[in-house]
N, C-alpha and C positions, 0 to 999 in steps of 0.2 A: 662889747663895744667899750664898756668902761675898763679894758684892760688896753688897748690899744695905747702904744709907748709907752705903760710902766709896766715894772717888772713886778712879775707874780711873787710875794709874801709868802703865801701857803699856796699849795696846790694839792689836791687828793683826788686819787684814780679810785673808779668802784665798780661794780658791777654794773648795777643800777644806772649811774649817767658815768660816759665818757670819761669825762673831767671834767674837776671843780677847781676853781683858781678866785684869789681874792688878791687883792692890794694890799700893802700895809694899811691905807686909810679905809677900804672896806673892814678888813678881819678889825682894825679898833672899833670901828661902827660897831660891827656886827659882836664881839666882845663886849664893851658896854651895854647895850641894848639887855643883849642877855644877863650881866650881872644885875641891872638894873629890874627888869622881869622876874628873875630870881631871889630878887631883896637879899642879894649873899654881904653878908660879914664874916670878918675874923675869925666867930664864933661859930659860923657854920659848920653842920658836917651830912656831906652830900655824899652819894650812893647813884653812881653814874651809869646807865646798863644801858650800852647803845655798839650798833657798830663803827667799826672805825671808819672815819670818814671825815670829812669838815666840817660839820656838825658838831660832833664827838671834839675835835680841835676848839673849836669857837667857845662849847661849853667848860674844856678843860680849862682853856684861859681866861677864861671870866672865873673860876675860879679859883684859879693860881693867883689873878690880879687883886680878888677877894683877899687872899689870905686865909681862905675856907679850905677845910680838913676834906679830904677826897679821898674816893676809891671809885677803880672803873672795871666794868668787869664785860669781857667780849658777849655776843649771842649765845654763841654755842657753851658757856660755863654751866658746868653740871648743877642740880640743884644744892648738893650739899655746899658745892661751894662758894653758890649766891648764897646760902645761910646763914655760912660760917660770916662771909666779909659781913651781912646783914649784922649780926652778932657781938663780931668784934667794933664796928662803926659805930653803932647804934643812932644810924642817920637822924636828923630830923628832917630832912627833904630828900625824894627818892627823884630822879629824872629819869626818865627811863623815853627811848626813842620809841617812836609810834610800828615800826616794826621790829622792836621788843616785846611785843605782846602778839600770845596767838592765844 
């Protein structure tokens, strides 16, 4: 309903639902919130493990708007080489999507 006459911002197709679609004025909501949630700075450096989706989108930009150091890495990455980015980052905050963990 809140998309009815404007035009969709982001939109992401997934398994899981149909389609996701936001506004410009939702995704900055939804971007804020999460930076804010996140307490990201400048100085951050975040370690992203989630699938691609809107989600994955909303948290990248909240931390592109941070100016926070990032890496993301899909489900399916091996473990060596979650370790390796683990490694080279050397995160101080891990996000990782709730169907990231089995």
């Amino acid at each position: 309903a809140a998309l009815e006459g404007a035009a969709a911002a982001y939109e992401a197709v997934s398994a899981e639902h149909e389609r996701d679609r936001l506004t410009r004025a939702e995704l900055l909501a939804a971007v804020l919130a999460c930076r804010g949630a996140l307490d990201l700075t400048p100085a951050s450096r975040v370690y992203l493990h989630a699938s691609t989706g809107l989600e994955q989108a909303v948290v990248c930009h909240a931390l592109a708007r941070a100016a926070a150091c990032y890496t993301c890495t899909a489900l399916d990455a091996t473990d060596e080489a979650l370790a390796h980015r683990f490694r080279e980052l050397r995160p101080d905050l891990v996000v990782a999507a709730s169907d990231a963990v089995t």
